[in-house]
N, C-alpha and C positions, 0 to 999 in steps of 0.2 A: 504494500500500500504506500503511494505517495505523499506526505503527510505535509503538508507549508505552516511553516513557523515565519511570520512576517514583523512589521516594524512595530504594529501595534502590541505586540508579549513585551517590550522593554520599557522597563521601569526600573527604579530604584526601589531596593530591598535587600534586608540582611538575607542571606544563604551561606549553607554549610559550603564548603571550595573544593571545589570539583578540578579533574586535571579531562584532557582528550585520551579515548583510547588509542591504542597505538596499532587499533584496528578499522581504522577511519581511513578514508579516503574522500576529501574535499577538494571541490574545483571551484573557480569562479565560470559560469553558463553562462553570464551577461552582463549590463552594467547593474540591475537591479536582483540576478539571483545567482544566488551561491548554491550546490548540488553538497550533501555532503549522505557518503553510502557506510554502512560500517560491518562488514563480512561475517564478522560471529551472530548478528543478527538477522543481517538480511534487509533492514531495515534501510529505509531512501528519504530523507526530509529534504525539503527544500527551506533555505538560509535567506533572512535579507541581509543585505551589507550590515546594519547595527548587528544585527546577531551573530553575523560571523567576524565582525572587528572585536566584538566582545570577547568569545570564543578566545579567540587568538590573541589576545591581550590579557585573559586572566581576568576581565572585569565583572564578575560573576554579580554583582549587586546589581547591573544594571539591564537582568534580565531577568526575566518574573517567573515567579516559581513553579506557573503552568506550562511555561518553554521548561525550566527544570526540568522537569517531571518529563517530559517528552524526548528529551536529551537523554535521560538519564535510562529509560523505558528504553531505549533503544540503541543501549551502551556506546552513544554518541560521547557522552557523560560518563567516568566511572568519580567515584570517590579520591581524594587526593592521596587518601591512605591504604591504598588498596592499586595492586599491580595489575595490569592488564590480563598477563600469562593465569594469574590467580580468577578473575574472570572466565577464561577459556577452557579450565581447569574445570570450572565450578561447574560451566554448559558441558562437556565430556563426561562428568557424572549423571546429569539428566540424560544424554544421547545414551549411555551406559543401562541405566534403571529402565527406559522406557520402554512397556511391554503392549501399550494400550492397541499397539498395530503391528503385527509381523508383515513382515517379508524372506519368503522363501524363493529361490533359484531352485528347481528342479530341473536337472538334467537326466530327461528323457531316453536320451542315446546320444553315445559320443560320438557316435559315428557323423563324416560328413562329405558331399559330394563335390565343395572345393576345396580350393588349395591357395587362402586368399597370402599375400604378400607380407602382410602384418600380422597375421593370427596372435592372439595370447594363448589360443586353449592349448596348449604345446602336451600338458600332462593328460588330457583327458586324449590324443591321437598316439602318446606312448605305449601307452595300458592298453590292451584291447579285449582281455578279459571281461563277462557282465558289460558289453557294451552296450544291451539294448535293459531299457527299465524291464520287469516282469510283474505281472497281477500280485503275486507275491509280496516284494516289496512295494509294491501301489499301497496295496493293504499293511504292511508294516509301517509306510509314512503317516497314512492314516492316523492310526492309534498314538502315531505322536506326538504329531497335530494336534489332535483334541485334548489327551491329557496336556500339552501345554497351554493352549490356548481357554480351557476350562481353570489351569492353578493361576495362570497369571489374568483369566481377567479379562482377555484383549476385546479390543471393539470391531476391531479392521484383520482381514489376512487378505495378501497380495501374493499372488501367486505368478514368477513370470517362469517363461519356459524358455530355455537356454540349449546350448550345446557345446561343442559338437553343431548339429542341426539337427532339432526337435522336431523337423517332417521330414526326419528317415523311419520315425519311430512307426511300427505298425498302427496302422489307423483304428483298427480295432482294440490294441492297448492304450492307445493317445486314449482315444475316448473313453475307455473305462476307467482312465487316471479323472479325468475333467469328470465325472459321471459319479464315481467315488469323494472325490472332494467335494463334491455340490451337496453332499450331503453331513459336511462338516457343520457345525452348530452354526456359525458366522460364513455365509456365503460369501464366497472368494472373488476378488477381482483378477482377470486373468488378463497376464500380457505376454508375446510371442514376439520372441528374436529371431526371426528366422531369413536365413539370405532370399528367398524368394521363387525358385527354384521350380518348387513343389506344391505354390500356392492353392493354385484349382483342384488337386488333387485331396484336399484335405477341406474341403467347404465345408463338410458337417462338424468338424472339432472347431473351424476357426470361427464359426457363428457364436462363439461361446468368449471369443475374444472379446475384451474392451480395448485393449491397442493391441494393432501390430505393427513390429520394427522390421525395417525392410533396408539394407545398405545399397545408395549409389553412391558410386565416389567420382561422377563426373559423370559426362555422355558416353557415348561408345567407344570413342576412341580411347581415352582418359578409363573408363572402369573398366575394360578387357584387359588393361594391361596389370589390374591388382586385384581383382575377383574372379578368379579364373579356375577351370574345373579340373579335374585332377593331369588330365591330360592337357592344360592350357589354353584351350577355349575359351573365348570369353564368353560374358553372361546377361550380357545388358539388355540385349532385346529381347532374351525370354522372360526376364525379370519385368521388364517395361509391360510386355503384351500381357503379364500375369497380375501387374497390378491394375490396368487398365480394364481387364477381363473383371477382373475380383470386386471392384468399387462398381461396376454397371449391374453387379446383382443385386444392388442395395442401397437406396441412398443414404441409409444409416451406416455400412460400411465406411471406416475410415482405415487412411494407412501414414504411420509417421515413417518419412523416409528419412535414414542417419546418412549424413556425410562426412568420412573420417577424410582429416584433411593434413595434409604435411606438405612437402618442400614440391615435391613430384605434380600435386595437383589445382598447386593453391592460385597461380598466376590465370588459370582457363579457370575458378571458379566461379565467377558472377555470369560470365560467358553460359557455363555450363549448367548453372542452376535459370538462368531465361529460358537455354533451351530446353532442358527439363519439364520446366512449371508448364512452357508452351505446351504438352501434349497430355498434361493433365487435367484433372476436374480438379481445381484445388481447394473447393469448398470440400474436399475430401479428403485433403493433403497438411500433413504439416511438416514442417522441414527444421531439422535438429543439425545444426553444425559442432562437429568434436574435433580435436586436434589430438592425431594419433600418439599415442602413446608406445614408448621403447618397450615394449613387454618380450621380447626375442633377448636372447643371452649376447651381454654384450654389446648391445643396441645402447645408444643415446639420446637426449632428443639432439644436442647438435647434429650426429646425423643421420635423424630423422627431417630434422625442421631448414638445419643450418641455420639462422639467423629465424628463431620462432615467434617475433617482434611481426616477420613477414606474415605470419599464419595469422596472426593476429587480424593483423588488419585486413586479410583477403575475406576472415568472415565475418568481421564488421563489416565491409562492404555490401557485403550479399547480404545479412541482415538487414541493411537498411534498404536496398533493395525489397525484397520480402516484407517488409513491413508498409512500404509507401504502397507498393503496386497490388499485396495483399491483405493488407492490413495484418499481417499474421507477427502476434506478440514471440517476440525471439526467447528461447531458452536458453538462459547463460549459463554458460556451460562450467562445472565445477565437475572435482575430483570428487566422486559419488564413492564411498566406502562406510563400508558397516560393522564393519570387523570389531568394534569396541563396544556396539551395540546387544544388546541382549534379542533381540527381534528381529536379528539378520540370521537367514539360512543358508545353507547352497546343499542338493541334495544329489549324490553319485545316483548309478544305475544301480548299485550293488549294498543301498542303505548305508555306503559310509555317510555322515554328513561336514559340512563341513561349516566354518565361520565366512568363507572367502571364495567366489565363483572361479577367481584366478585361480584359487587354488583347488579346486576341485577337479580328482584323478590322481593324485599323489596322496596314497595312502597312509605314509607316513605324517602328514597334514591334517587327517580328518580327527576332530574333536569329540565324536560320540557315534554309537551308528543308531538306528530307525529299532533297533530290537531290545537297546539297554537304555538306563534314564542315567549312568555313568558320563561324566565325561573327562576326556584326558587332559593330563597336565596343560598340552599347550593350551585349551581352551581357556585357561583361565589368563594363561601370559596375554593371549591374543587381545581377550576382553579389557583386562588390564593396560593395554598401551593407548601410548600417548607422548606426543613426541615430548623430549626436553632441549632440543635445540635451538639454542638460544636467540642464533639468527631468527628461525623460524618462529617464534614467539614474541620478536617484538614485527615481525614481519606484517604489512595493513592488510594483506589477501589469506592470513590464517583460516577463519573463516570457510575458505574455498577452496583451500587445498589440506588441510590439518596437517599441515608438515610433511606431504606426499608419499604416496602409496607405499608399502611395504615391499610390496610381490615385482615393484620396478627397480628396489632398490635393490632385492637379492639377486635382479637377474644381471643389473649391470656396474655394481659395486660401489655406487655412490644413489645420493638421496637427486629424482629428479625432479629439481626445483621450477615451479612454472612462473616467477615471480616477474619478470620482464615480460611473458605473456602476460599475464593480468595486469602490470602498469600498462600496457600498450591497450589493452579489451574491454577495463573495464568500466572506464566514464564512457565514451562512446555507445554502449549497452545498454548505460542505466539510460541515455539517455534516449535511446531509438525504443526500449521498453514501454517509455512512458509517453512514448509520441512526440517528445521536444524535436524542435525543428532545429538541426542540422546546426552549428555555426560554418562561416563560409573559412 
């Protein structure tokens, strides 16, 4: 929510003295408003020049205790005696406790019919063991589900379907997974990762979708060269004719299509997403930009990205594009991790379970399996973390990265820090989010 704190809150008044988090990010937008965004909350005010010369001067008396309140509500504000890091700390134990909504990753079958250029799922294509789910364990997640979701309480279960690629899985087990859990006390919302392949083929499970994820990573020429089939094929126009097919059965069908984006794709992106949009129905469509991530051993994002300042701003572009010509509110894109969370699942074919989708198919990783209410030592490390690097703590984009992934840091030996992308991403965002117009 975009909240305006304007000239008329300043007034003279004693207040307790407050300092800035050190998770703020303030711009001047104009001559008359100041943007000021702050990552651990999420939270977007808008500033007038008094209140942000205030601000920044220490002049806390000469703002009123209802701006206070609003600063402080949206850890714009912390206390003068109180550390930032001690704040981010405090919201990692809420992220930690929070039971009231699960989210489970269920992998279906690990099995998949490409061979895309980036893959993370590396452990789940090593093991080929229990590679496809069984009735079996359908009905062993079951029973775990409910006893947990009955001791804790929950309100919400989200259930997405991952792989591997989740329409290799027999149709007749797909569906008894989806047909089984519907019968969970708390009816499940369901969402589908799937490259697109196999779409038509699978109509009676995917009617049970509320999203499905679908990658292109450019037009034809551009996504043949990084979604390709095991033989090297590209994919694009079966993908294209199968999402075109899929939305003309329904006009409640929707499809969010992901663009992972890096050094390789990112100069033909706005290019490539006109020509996209041109052959869609896009009251159908929503469009998700990610900047790929080093998940390969050894991988970085130098190079990945080279210069990820550049990534940056190919999808700001297209963002703002997509927003003027669709009105369609952009997703800011942040490092999405659960691992510390109590409400986060990721589920093998074989009932291991696990804290971490990356890390799901490395058995030595899985924290509990679907048949015991045991869990292993590392579940409790995993839940337990939280970075203490110090850069990373006074850093303004914490918030949106928590000191970045784990499973990127073991594969290439350092921590990958996105901090110059999100200097470069993230006023521009807030402000194409909120409709402001552009400065020149």
């Amino acid at each position: 929510m975009l909240d305006s704190i304007n000239k008329h809150d300043c007034k003279y008044r004693e207040v307790v003295m407050y300092k800035l988090s050190d998770y703020n990010t303030i711009w001047k937008y104009s001559d008359d408003l100041y943007l000021a965004f702050n990552s651990l909350s999420g939270s977007v005010l808008t500033l007038s020049p008094k209140i942000y010369a205030a601000l920044i001067t220490d002049k806390w008396k000469r703002i009123s205790q209802k701006t206070i309140d609003s600063l402080v509500k949206s850890y714009i504000l912390i206390p003068q005696d109180v550390e930032s890091k001690d704040v981010f700390y405090f919201e990692m134990l809420n992220v930690r406790a929070r039971k009231d909504r699960v989210g489970i990753f269920v992998v279906p079958s690990r099995l998949c019919n490409l061979a895309c250029t980036y893959c993370m799922q590396n452990n789940l294509f090593e093991n080929k063991s229990d590679s496809v789910i069984t009735k079996d364990i359908i009905d062993k997640y079951y029973d775990w589900i409910f006893n947990k979701i009955m001791l804790w309480d929950s309100k919400r279960l989200d259930i997405i379907f991952y792989g591997g690629e989740p329409l290799t899985t027999d149709i007749t087990v797909l569906q008894y997974l989806i047909d089984r859990f519907d019968q969970l006390p708390i009816k499940p919302s369901y969402k589908m990762i799937t490259n697109g392949t196999k779409l038509l083929e699978y109509q009676q499970c995917l009617t049970r979708m509320d999203v499905i994820q679908i990658t292109l990573d450019g037009n034809v020429d551009v996504h043949d060269k990084r979604r390709v089939t095991k033989n090297h094929s590209g994919t694009f126009k079966i993908i294209l004719h199968n999402i075109i097919e899929y939305l003309k059965l329904s006009e409640k069908n929707k499809i969010v299509i992901r663009m992972n984006i890096d050094k390789e794709n990112r100069a033909t992106l706005l290019r490539d997403i006109k020509e996209i949009t041109s052959m869609l129905p896009m009251d159908q469509i929503e469009i998700r930009l990610s900047p790929v991530d080093p998940y390969l051993p050894g991988m970085t994002d130098a190079m990945v990205h080279g210069d990820i300042r550049e990534t940056a701003r190919a999808m700001v572009q297209a963002h703002d594009f997509l927003k003027r010509q669709y009105d369609m509110s952009p997703y800011i894109w942040r490092v999405n991790c659960g691992v510390s969370s109590i409400c986060q699942w990721s589920f093998d074919t074989d009932g291991s379970i696990y804290k971490c989708p990356a890390l799901t198919g490395d058995p030595s990783r899985a924290v509990c399996n679907a048949a015991s209410d045991n869990f292993a030592g590392s579940f409790y490390k995993t839940v337990a973390h939280v970075t203490t690097d110090e850069e990373c703590l006074r850093c303004p984009h914490l918030g949106l990265c928590y000191g970045g992934c784990m499973r990127q840091e073991e594969f290439s030996g350092h921590k990958s820090c996105k901090k110059v992308f999100f200097d470069e991403y993230v006023k521009p965002m807030i402000e194409i989010k909120y409709g402001l117009t552009r400065r020149s």
